[in-house]
TORMI-969198 format. One record per residue (C-alpha): residue in three letters; x, y, z. Coordinates in steps of 0.02 Angstrom, whole numbers, padded with zeros to 5 digits, always signed. Layout:
N
ALAXYZ
...
REM end
This chain:
526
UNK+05818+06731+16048
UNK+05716+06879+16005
UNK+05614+06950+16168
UNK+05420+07000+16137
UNK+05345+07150+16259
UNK+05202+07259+16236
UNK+05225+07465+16279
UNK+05109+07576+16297
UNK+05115+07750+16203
UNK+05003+07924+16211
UNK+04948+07957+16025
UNK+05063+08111+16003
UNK+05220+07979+16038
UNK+05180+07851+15931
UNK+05297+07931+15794
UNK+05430+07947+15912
UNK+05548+07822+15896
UNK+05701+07859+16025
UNK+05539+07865+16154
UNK+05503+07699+16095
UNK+05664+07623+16116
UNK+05697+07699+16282
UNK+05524+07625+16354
UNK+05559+07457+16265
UNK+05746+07432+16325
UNK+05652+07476+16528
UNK+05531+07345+16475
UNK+05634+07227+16436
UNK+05764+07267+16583
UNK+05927+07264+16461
UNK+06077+07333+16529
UNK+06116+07501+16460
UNK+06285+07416+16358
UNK+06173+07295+16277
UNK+06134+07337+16111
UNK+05955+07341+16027
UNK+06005+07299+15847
UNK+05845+07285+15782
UNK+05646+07295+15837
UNK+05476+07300+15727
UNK+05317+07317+15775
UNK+05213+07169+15783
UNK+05042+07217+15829
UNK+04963+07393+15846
UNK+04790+07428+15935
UNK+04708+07567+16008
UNK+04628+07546+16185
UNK+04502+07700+16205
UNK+04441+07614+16378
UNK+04524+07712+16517
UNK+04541+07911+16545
UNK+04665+07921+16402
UNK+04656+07839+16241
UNK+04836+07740+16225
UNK+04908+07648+16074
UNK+04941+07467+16137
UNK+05115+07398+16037
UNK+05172+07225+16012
UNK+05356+07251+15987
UNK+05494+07105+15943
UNK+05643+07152+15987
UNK+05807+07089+15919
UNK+06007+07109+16013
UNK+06167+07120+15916
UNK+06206+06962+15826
UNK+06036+06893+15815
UNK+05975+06843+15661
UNK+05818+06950+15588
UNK+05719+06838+15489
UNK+05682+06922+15314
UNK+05514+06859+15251
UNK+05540+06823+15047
UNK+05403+06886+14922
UNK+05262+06780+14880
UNK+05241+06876+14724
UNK+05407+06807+14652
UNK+05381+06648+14674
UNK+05246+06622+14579
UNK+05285+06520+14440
UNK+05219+06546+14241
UNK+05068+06437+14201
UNK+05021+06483+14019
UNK+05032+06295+13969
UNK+04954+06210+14137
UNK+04791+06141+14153
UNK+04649+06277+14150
UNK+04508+06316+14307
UNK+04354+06439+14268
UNK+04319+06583+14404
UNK+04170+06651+14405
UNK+04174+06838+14487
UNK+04331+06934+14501
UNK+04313+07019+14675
UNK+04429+06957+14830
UNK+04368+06772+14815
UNK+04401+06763+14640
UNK+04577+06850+14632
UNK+04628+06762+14784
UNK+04568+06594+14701
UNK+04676+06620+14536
UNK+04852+06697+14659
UNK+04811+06527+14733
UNK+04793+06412+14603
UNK+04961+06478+14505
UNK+05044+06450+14649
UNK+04986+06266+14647
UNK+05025+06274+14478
UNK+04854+06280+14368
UNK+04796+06413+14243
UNK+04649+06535+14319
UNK+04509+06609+14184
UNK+04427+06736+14261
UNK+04251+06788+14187
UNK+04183+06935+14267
UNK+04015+07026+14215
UNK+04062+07202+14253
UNK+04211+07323+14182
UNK+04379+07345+14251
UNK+04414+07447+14411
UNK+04447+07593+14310
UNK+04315+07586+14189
UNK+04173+07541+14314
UNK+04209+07715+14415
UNK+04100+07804+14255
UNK+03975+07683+14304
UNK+03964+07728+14510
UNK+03979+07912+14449
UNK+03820+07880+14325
UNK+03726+07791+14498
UNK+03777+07919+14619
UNK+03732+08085+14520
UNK+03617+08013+14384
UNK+03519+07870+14477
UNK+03575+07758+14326
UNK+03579+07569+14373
UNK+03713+07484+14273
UNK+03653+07292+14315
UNK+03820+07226+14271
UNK+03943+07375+14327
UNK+03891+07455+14526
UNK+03942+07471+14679
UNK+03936+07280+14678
UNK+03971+07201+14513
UNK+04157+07250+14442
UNK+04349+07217+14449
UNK+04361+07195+14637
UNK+04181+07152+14698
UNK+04091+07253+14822
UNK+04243+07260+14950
UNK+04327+07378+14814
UNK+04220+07542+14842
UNK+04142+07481+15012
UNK+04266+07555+15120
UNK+04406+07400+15133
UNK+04410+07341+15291
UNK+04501+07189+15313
UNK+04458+07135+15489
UNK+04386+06951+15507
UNK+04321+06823+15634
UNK+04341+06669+15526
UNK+04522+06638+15572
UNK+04521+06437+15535
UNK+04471+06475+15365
UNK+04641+06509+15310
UNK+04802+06614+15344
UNK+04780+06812+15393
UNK+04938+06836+15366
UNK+04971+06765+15188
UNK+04814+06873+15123
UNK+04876+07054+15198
UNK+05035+07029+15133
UNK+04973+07003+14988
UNK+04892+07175+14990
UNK+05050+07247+15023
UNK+05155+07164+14884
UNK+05021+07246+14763
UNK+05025+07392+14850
UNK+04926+07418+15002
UNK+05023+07512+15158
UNK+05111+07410+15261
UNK+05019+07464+15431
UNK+04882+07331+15390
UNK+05005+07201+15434
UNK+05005+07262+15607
UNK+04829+07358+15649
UNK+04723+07263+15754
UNK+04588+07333+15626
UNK+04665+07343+15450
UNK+04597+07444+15323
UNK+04639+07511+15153
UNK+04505+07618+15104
UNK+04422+07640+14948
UNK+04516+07766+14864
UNK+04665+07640+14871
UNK+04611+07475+14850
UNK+04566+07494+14647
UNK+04771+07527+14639
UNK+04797+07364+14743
UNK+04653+07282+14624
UNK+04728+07323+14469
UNK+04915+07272+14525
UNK+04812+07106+14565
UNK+04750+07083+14402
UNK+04925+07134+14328
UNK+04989+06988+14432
UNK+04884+06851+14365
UNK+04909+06886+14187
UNK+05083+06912+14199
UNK+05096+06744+14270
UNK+04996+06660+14123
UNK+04809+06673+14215
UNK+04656+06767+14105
UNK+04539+06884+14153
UNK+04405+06925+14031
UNK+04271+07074+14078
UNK+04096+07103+14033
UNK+04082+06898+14033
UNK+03912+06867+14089
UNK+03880+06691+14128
UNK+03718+06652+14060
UNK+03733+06478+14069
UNK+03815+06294+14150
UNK+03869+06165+14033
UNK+03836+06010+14121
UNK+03859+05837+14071
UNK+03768+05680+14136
UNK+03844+05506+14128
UNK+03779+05363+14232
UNK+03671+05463+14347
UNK+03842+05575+14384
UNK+03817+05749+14334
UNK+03983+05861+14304
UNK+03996+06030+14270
UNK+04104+06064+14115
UNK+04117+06222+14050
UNK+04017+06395+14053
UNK+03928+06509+13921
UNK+03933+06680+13919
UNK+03794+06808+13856
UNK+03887+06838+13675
UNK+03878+06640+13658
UNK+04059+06607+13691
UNK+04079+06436+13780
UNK+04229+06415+13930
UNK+04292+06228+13954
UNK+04379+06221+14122
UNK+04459+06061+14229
UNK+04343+06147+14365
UNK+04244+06304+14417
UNK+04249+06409+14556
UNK+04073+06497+14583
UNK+04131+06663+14688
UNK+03993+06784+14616
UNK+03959+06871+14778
UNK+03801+06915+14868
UNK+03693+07002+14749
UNK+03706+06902+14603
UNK+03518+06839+14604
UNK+03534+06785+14416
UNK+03651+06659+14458
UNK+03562+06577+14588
UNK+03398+06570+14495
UNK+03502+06490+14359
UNK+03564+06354+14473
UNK+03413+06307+14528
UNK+03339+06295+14338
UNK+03472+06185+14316
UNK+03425+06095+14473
UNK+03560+06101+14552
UNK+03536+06121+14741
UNK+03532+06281+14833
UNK+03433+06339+14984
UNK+03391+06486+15079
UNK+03515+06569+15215
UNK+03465+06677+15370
UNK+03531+06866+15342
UNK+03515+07048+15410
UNK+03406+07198+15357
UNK+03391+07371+15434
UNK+03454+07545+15387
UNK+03600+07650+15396
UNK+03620+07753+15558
UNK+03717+07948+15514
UNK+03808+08024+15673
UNK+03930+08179+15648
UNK+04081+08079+15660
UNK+04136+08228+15803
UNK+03987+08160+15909
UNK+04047+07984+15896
UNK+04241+08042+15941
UNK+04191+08136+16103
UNK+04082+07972+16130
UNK+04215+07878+16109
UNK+04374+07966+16163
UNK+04285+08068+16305
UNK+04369+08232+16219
UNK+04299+08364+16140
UNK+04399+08394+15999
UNK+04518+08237+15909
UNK+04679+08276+15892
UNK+04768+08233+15729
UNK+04841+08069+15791
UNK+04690+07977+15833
UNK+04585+07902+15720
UNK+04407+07941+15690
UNK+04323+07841+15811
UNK+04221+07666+15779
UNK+04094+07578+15878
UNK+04004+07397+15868
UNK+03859+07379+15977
UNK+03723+07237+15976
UNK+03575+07186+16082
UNK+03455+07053+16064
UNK+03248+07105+16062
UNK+03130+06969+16028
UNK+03254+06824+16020
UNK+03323+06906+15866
UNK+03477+07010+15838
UNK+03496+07193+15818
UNK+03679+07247+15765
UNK+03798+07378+15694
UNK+03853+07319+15549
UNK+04013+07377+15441
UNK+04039+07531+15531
UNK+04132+07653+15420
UNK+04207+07795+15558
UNK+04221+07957+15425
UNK+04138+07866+15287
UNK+04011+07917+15156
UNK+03848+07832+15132
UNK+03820+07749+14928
UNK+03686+07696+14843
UNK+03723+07504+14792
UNK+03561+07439+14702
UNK+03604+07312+14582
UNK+03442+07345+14447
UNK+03343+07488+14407
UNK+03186+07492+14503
UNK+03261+07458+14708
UNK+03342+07547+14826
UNK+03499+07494+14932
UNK+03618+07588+15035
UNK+03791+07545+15083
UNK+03945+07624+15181
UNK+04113+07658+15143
UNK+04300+07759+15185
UNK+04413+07825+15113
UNK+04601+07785+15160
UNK+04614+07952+15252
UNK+04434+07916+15343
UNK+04402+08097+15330
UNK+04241+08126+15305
UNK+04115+08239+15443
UNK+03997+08100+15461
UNK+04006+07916+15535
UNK+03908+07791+15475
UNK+03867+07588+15518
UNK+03729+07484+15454
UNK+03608+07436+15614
UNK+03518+07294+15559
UNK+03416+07152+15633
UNK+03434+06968+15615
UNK+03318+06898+15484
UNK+03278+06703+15496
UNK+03175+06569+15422
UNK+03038+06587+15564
UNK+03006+06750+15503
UNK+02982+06711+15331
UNK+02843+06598+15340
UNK+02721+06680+15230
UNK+02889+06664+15092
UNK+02906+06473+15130
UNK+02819+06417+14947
UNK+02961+06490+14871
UNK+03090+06360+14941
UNK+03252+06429+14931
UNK+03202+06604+14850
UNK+03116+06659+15010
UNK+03249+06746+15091
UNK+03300+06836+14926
UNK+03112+06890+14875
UNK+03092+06976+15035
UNK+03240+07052+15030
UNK+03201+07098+14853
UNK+03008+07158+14902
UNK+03110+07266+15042
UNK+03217+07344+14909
UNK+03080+07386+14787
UNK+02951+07466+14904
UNK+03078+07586+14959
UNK+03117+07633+14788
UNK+02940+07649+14737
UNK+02934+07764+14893
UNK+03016+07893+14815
UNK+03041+07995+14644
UNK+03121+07870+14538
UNK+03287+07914+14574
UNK+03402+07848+14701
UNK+03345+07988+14833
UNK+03338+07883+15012
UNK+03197+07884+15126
UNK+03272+07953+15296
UNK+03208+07997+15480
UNK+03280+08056+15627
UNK+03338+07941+15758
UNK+03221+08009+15874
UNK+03086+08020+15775
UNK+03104+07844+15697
UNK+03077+07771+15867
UNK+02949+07897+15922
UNK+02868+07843+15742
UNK+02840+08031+15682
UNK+02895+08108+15538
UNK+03047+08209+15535
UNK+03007+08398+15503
UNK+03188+08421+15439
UNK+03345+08315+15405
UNK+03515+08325+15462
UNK+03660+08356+15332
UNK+03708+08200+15244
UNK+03834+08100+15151
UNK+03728+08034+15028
UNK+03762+08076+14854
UNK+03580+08047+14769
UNK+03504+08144+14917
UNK+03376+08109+15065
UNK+03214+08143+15076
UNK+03105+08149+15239
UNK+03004+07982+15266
UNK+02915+07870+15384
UNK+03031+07731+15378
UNK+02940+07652+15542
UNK+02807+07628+15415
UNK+02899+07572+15257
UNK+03011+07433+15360
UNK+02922+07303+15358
UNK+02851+07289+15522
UNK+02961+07177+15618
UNK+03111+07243+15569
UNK+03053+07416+15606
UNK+02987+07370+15807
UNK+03142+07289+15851
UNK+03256+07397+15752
UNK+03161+07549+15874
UNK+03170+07426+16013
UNK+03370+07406+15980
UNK+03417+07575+15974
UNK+03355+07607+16138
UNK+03440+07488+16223
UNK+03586+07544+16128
UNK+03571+07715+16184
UNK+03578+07661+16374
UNK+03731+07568+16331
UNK+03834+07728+16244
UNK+03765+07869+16313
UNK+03730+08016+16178
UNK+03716+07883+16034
UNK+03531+07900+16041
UNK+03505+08088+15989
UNK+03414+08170+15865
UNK+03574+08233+15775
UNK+03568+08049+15706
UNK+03450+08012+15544
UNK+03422+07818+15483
UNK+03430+07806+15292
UNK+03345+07649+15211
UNK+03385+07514+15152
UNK+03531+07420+15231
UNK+03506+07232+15158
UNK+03643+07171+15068
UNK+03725+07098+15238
UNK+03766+06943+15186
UNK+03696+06829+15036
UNK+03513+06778+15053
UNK+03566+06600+14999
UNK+03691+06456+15018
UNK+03760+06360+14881
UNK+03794+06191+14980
UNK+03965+06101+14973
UNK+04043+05975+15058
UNK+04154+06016+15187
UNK+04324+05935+15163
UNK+04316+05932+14966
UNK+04248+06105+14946
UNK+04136+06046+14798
UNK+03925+06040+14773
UNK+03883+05873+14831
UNK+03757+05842+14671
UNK+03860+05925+14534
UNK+04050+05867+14518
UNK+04195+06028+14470
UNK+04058+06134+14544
UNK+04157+06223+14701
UNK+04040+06368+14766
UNK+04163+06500+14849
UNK+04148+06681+14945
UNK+04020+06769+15010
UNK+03896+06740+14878
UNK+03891+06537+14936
UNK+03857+06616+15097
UNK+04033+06564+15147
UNK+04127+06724+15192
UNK+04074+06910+15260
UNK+04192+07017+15214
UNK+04367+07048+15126
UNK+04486+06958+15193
UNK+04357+06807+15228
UNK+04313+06794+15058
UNK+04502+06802+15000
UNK+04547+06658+15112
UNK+04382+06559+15064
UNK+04457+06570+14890
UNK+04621+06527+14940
UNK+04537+06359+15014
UNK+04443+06331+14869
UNK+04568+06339+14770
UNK+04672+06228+14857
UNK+04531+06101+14863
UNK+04496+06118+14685
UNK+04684+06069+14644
UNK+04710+05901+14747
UNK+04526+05853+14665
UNK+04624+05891+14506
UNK+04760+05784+14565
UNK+04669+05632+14602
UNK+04572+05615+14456
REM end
């Protein structure tokens, strides 16, 4: 039987592989004429705790005559499904591709509609945002071939383990191209300068295997019937009048499509409003956060820029670091013309001088009382109000408002800024003010405490840069739990983070991969 152990290695052995298997064979105490025929590494982390920073390694180790299990490619067995009955997907980021990989393999034909351009062609579009301050409403930083995930930095690190299978959805990366190492990092990541590669091979994938995937299909409207008090969903129409006729749909539009929800619920079909997060961007030089971190002065080549996570709770509500891109750029990732939204991301190489995280603070229903008429919109107007007033706050363009650390807590304005990431440009503010106000107290509250807790965080070589609020979706689509499916409208099955079902990559992809698994034994029994 193969033997298990975890060694220990200094970064500058971690390429060494006689070192390796001369502290695995002592590990595992194998006589020096027993041979090691074969060993892989099963899990790979990074423990920056002690004195030293050491690479933790999972190893399985294999002797002579032992049979190495070869793990067959999920890609090939996917079968054709031109002629099989047809399912509508509505978004084609990591929710919606995952969906349709899941539905060939159980056999049905995916039609993907997707409002924004291809992965390729939607990078004119982020180039026309980030230099131009032009808002394409269909094609950003959030609508397009791959979703937000695809040029927000690509971490695929989730929480939500009973959702799905982990392990199915990296290797699925890697079969369209993603480096293997994110089948063994305790904290995968692609980065974005990779993952619209891995998103096209994706797309390749489903239509090679029969599935459609039509861009710059705006769903404008749901074509419901209504027999005997039973209402079913039954097809879609898009904005150039085309109608979609589908056996079911899977809604996986993400977080920011507001159009969609407020077309639900003119449809009346039930949604309601979510708790989420709102705050800011926090900018360290990513050298401050390594020496932070790593308790060096100067990282060596074989450690990674540095991450941190770090919440607190002021006021019964939380304060967090959120998405935490270690070398990462800051991007503008407004949806319409006339708001203001920032985002983070990484390249593959993580590279970049500057380290960035959103630090945001819990928003719930209690504090939205003053929204409450709105019913399930109240979440998403104040988010929306947020958005706005920080736009109107500044030139017209997508210029961010940004303060100092210090200063943002000391509520003063900043006489000058630090360097920056941020394409479109900063521009000295009093964000204390323009936060609405509990957000801003316990954000200043927060980062205090914060600073206790990681001495050097809290320094003046750190500027905030507003607005950090596309979190998580401001609203839940219900469905039920074992079906998958809106309880009022029947093919309906709400999907991804935009249902407020997922956060993140590899959440979303294995919400779809549920969904669509749900959607095909509802198929089945009818």
């Amino acid at each position: 039987m193969p033997q298990e152990v975890e060694i220990s290695l200094l970064p500058q052995e971690l390429e060494q592989e006689a070192l390796i298997e001369k502290k695995l064979r002592k590990k595992l105490r194998w006589p020096k004429d027993q041979q090691l025929a074969h060993w892989h590494i099963r899990r790979r982390s990074l423990d920056a705790r002690g004195r030293q920073p050491l690479f933790r390694l999972r190893i399985v180790a294999y002797k002579t005559g032992e049979l190495v299990p070869e793990t067959p490619s999920i890609i090939a067995a996917l079968p054709q499904v031109q002629n099989r009955p047809e399912v509508l997907i509505v978004g084609a980021g990591p929710a919606g591709y995952f969906a349709a990989l899941e539905l060939i393999e159980l056999g049905l034909k995916p039609i993907i509609l997707e409002r924004g351009k291809d992965v390729r062609a939607r990078r004119r579009d982020l180039r026309a945002i980030q230099q131009f301050g032009e808002v394409n409403p269909h094609s950003n930083y959030c609508f397009g071939e791959g979703g937000a995930g695809t040029y927000s930095d690509g971490k695929l690190y989730t929480r939500s383990k009973k959702r799905g299978s982990i392990e199915k959805s990296l290797r699925l990366f890697v079969e369209h191209g993603a480096p293997s190492d994110i089948l063994i990092d305790a904290h995968p990541h692609i980065g974005s300068n990779k993952l619209p590669k891995v998103v096209a091979a994706m797309r390749e994938t489903i239509e090679s295997k029969g599935g459609e995937i039509h861009f710059e299909a705006w769903v404008t409207d749901f074509l419901i019937e209504e027999k005997q008090g039973q209402r079913s969903l039954k097809g879609l129409r898009t904005a150039d009048g085309k109608e979609w006729w589908g056996q079911g749909v899977i809604l996986a539009t993400g977080h920011s499509a507001r159009d969609i929800f407020r077309l639900l619920d003119q449809k009346k079909v039930a949604i309601e409003a979510k708790p989420f997060a709102l705050g800011v961007r926090i900018e360290h030089p990513q050298a401050l956060i390594d020496e932070l971190q790593y308790g060096i002065k100067e990282r060596p080549k074989e450690l990674p820029a540095s991450s941190y996570s770090l919440v607190c709770q002021v006021e019964n509500r939380g304060v967090f670091s959120f998405c935490m891109c270690p070398g990462g750029l800051i991007v503008p990732a407004s949806t319409a013309p006339g708001e203001l939204v920032v985002n983070g991301m990484s390249m593959s190489r993580r590279d970049s001088p500057f380290a960035n995280s959103g630090m945001v603070v819990a928003v719930d229903m209690e504090d939205l009382k003053e929204y409450a008429h709105l019913g399930p919109f109240a979440a998403m107007s104040f988010q929306q109000e947020v958005e706005q007033a920080l736009f109107r706050a500044g030139d017209g363009s997508q210029a961010a408002p940004a303060q100092r650390l210090t200063d943002f807590v000391k509520g003063k304005t900043s006489s000058s800024l630090p360097k920056t990431s941020y394409i479109p440009g900063i521009y000295s503010a009093r964000l204390d003010q323009l936060l609405p106000a509990g957000i801003s107290r316990r954000l200043q509250l927060g980062l205090q405490q914060m600073g206790k807790k990681m001495r050097g965080y809290y320094t003046e070589e750190a500027q905030l840069i507003g607005v950090e609020s596309r979190t998580s979706s401001p609203i839940r689509i219900p469905r039920e739990p074992d079906s998958c499916m809106h309880p009022e409208l029947a093919a309906l099955f709400p999907c991804g983070e935009g249902a407020g079902y997922a956060g993140g990559i590899i959440s979303a992809a294995m919400d779809g991969q549920k969904v669509a698994q749900a959607l095909a034994k509802w198929i089945a029994a009818q």
